[in-house]
ChimeraX commands (.cxc) that place a marker at each C-alpha (Angstrom):
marker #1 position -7.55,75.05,10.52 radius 0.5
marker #1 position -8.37,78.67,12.20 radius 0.5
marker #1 position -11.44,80.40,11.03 radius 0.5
marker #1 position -12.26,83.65,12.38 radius 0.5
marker #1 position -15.55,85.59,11.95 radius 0.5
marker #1 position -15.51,89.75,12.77 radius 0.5
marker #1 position -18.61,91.45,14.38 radius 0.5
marker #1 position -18.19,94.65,15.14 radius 0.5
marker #1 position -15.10,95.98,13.28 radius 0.5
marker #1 position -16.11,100.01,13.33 radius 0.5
marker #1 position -18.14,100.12,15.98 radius 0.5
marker #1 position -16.77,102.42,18.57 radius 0.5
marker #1 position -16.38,99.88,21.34 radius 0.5
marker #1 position -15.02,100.09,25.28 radius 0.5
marker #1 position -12.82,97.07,24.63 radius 0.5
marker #1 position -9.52,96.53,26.23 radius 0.5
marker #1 position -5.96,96.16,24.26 radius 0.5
marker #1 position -5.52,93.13,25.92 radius 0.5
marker #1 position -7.50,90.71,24.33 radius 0.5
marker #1 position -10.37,88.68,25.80 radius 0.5
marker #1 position -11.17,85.31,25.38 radius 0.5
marker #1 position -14.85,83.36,26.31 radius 0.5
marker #1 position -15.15,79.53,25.70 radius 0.5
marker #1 position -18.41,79.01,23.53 radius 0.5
marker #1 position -18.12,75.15,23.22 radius 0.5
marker #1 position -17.53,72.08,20.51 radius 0.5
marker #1 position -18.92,70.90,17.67 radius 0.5
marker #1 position -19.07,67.57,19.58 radius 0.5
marker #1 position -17.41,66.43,23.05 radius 0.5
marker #1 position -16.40,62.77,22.40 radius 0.5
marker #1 position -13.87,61.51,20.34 radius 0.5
marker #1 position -11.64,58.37,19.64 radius 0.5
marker #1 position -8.25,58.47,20.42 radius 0.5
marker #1 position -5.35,58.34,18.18 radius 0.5
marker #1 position -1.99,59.87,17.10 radius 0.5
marker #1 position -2.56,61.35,13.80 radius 0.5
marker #1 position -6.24,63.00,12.50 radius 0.5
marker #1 position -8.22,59.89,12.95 radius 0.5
marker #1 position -10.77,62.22,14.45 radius 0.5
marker #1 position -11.66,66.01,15.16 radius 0.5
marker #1 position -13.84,68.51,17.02 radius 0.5
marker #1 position -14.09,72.21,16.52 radius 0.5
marker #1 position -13.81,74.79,19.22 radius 0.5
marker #1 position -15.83,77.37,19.42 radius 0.5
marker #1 position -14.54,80.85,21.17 radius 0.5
marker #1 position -15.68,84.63,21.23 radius 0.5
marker #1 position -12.50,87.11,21.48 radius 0.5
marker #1 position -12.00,90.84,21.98 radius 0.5
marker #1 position -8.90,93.55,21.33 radius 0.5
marker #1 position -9.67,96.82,21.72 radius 0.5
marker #1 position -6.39,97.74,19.28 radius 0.5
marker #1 position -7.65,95.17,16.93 radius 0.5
marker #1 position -4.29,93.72,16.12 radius 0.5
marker #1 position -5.41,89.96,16.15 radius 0.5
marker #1 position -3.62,87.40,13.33 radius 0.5
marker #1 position -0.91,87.20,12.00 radius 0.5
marker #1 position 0.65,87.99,8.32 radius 0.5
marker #1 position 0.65,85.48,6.24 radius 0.5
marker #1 position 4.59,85.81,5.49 radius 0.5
marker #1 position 4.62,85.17,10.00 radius 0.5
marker #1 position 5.26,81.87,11.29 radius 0.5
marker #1 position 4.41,83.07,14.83 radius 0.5
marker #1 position 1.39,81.06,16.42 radius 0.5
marker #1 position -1.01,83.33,18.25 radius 0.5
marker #1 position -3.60,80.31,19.45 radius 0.5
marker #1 position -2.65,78.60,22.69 radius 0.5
marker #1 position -3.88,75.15,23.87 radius 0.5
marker #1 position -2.84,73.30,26.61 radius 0.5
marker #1 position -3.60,69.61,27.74 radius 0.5
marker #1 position -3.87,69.97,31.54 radius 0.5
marker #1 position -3.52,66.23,32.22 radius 0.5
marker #1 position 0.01,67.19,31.24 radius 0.5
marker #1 position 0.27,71.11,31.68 radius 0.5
marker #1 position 2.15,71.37,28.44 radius 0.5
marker #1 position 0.96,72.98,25.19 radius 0.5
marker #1 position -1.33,70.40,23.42 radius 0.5
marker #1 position -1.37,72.62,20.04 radius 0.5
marker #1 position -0.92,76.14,18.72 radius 0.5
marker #1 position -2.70,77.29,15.63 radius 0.5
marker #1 position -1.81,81.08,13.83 radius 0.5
marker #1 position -4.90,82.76,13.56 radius 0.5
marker #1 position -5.09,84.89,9.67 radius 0.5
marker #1 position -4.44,88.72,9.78 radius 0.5
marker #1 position -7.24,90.69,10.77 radius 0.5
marker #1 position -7.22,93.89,9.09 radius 0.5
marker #1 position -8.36,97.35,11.28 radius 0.5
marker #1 position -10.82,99.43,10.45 radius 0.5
marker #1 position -12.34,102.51,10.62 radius 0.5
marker #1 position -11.91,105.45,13.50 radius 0.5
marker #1 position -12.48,102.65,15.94 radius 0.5
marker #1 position -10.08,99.78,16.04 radius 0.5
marker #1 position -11.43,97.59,18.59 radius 0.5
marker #1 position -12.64,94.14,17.30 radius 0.5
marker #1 position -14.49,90.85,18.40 radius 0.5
marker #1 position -15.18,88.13,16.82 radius 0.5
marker #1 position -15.68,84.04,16.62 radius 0.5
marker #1 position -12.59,81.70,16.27 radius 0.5
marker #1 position -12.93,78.60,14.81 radius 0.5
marker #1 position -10.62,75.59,15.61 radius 0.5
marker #1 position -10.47,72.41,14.64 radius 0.5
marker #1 position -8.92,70.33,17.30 radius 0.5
marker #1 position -7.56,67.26,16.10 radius 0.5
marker #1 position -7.90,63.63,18.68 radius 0.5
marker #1 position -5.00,62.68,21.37 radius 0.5
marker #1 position -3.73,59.24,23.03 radius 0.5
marker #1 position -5.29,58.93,26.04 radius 0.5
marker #1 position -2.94,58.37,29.10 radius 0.5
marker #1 position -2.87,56.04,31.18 radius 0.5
marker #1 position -1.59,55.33,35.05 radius 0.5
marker #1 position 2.08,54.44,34.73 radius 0.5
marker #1 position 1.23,51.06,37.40 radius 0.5
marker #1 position -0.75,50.21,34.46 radius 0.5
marker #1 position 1.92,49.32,32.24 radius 0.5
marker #1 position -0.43,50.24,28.98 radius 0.5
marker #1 position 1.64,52.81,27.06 radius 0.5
marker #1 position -0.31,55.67,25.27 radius 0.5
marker #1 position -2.79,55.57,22.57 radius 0.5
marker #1 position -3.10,51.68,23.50 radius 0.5
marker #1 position -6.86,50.32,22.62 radius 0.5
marker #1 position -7.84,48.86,26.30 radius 0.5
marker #1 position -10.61,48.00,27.61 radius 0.5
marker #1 position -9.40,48.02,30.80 radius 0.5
marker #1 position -9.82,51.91,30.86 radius 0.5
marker #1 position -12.29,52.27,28.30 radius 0.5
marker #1 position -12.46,56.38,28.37 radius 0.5
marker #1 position -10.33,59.47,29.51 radius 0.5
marker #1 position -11.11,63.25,30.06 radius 0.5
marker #1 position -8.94,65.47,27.83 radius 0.5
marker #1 position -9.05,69.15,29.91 radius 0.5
marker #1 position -8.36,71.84,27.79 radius 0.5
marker #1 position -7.14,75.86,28.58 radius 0.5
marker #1 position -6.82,78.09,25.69 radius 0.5
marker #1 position -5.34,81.96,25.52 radius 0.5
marker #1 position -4.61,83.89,22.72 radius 0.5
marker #1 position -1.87,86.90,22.17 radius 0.5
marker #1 position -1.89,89.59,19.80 radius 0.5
marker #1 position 0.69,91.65,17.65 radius 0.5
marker #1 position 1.16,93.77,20.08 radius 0.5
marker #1 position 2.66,90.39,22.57 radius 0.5
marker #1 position -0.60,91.39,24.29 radius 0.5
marker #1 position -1.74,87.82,26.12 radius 0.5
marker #1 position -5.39,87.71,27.08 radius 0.5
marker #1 position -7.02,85.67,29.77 radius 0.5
marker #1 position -6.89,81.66,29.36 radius 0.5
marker #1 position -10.07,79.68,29.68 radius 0.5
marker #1 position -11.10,76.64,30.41 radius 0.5
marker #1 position -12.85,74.19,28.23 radius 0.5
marker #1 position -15.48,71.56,29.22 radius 0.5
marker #1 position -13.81,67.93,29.00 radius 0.5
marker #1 position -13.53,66.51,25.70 radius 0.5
marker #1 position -14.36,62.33,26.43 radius 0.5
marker #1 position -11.45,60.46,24.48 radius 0.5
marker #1 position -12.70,56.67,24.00 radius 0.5
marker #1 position -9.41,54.62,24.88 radius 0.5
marker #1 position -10.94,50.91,23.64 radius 0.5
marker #1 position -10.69,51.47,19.88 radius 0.5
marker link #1:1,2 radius 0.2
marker link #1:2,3 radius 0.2
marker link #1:3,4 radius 0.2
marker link #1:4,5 radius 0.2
marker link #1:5,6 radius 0.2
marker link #1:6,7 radius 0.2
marker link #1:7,8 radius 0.2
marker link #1:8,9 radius 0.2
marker link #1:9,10 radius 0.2
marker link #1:10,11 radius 0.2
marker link #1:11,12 radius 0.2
marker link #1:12,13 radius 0.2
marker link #1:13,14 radius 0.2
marker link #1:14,15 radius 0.2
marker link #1:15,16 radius 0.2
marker link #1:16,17 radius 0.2
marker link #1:17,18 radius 0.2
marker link #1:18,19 radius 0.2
marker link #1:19,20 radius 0.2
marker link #1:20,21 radius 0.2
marker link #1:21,22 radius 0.2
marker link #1:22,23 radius 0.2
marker link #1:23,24 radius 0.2
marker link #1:24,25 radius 0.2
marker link #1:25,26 radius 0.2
marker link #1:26,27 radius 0.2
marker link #1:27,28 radius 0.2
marker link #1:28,29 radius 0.2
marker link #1:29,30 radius 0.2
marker link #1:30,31 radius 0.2
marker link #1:31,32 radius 0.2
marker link #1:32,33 radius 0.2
marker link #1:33,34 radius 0.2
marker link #1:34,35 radius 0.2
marker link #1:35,36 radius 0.2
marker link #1:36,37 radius 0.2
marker link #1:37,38 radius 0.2
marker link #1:38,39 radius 0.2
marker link #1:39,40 radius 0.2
marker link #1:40,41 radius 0.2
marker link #1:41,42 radius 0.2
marker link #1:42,43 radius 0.2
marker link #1:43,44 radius 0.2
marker link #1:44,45 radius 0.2
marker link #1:45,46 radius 0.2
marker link #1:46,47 radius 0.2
marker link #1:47,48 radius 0.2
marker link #1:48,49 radius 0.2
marker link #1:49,50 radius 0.2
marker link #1:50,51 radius 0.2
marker link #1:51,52 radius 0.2
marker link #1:52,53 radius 0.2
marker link #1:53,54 radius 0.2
marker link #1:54,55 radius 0.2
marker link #1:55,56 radius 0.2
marker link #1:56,57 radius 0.2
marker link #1:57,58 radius 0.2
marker link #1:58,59 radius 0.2
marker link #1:59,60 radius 0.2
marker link #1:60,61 radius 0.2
marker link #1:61,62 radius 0.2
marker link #1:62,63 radius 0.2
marker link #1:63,64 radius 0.2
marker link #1:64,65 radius 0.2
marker link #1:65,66 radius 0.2
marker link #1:66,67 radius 0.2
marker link #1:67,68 radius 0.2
marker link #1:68,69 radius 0.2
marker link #1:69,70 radius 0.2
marker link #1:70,71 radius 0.2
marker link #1:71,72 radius 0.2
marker link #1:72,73 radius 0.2
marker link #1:73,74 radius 0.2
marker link #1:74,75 radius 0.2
marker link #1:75,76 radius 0.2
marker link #1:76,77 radius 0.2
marker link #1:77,78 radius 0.2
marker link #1:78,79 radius 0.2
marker link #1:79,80 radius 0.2
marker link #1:80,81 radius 0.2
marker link #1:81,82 radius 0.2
marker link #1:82,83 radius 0.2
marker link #1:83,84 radius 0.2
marker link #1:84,85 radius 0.2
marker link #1:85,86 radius 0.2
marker link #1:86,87 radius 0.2
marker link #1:87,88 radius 0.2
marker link #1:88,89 radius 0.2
marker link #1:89,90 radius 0.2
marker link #1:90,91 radius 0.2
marker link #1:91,92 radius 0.2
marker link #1:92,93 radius 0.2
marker link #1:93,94 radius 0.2
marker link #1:94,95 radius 0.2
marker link #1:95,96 radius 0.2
marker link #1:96,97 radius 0.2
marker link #1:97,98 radius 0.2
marker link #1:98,99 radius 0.2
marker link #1:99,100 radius 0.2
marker link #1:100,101 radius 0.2
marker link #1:101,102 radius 0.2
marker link #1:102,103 radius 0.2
marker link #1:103,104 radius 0.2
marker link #1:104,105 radius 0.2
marker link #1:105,106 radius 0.2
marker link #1:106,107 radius 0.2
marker link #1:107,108 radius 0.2
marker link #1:108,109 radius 0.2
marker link #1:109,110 radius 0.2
marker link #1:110,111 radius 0.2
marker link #1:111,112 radius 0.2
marker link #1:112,113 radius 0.2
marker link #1:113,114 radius 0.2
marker link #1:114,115 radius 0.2
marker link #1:115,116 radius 0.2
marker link #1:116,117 radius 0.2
marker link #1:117,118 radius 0.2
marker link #1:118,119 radius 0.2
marker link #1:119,120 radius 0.2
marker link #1:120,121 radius 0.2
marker link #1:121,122 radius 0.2
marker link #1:122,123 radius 0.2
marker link #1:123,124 radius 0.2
marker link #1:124,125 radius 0.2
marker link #1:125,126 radius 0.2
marker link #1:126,127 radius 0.2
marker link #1:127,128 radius 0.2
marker link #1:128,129 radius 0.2
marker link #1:129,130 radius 0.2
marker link #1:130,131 radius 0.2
marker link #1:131,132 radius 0.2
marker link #1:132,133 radius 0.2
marker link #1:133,134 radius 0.2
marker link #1:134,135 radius 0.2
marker link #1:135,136 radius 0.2
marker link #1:136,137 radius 0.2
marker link #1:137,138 radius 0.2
marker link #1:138,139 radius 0.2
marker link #1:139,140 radius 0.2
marker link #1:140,141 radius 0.2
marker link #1:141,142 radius 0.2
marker link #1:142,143 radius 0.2
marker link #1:143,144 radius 0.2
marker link #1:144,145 radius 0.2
marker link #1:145,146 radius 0.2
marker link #1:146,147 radius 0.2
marker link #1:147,148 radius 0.2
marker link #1:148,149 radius 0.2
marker link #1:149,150 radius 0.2
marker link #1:150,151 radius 0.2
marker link #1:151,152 radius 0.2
marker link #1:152,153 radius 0.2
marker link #1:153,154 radius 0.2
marker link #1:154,155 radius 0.2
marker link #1:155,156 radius 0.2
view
């Protein structure tokens, strides 16, 4: 689920083309670990584009929401943000994004021998870093930011 609210539209505004993310925060920063949508957050960010070409068409499939897990450096999730429409003499937008960021299995050392998403009390909690960038239509990619920690509790 992406929700995105516009401030701004047709104001004339010094904004860049590439587009500019700022991390605003979550609805809440613990959650319980799992594999499918046993639980959920949403995250909060403020975004920029001076061309305004932000979302895709609904007939895209392309994903324009980034978010990586940095315990593992890979992408953690990507999310297609709707079709923002310009307007007026002035294109540039800005905005809030809305995601809802579904749990993870927290990780644990490999000497361990626990395998992911394993209730433990051995390790009862782990840190889930988050970075997030976005990219326009234009293939523009704006900065990436990093989150604060989401706490995953590991012992349920």
């Amino acid at each position: 689920m992406v929700i995105i609210a516009l401030t701004g539209c047709i104001q004339s505004n010094d904004y860049s083309d590439i587009p500019h993310l700022e991390f605003q925060g979550f609805s809440k920063t613990t959650m319980i670990q799992g594999s499918n949508q046993q639980d959920s957050t949403i995250m909060n960010l403020f975004f920029t584009d001076g061309d305004g070409d932000f979302g895709s068409q609904s007939n895209s499939n392309e994903a324009n929401i980034f978010i990586k897990d940095l315990r593992t450096n890979e992408i953690f999730r990507t999310y297609k943000a709707p079709f923002v429409p310009t307007g007026g003499a002035a294109k540039g937008i800005s905005g809030t994004i809305k995601v809802k960021i579904y749990t993870t299995c927290c990780f644990y050392a490999p000497s361990s021998g626990i395998p992911p998403c394993e209730p433990t009390d051995i390790f009862p909690t782990n840190v889930l870093p988050l970075e997030v960038y976005i990219v326009d239509r234009s293939g523009n990619v704006s900065n990436t930011v990093r989150t604060t920690d989401i706490l995953l509790e590991c012992n349920r």
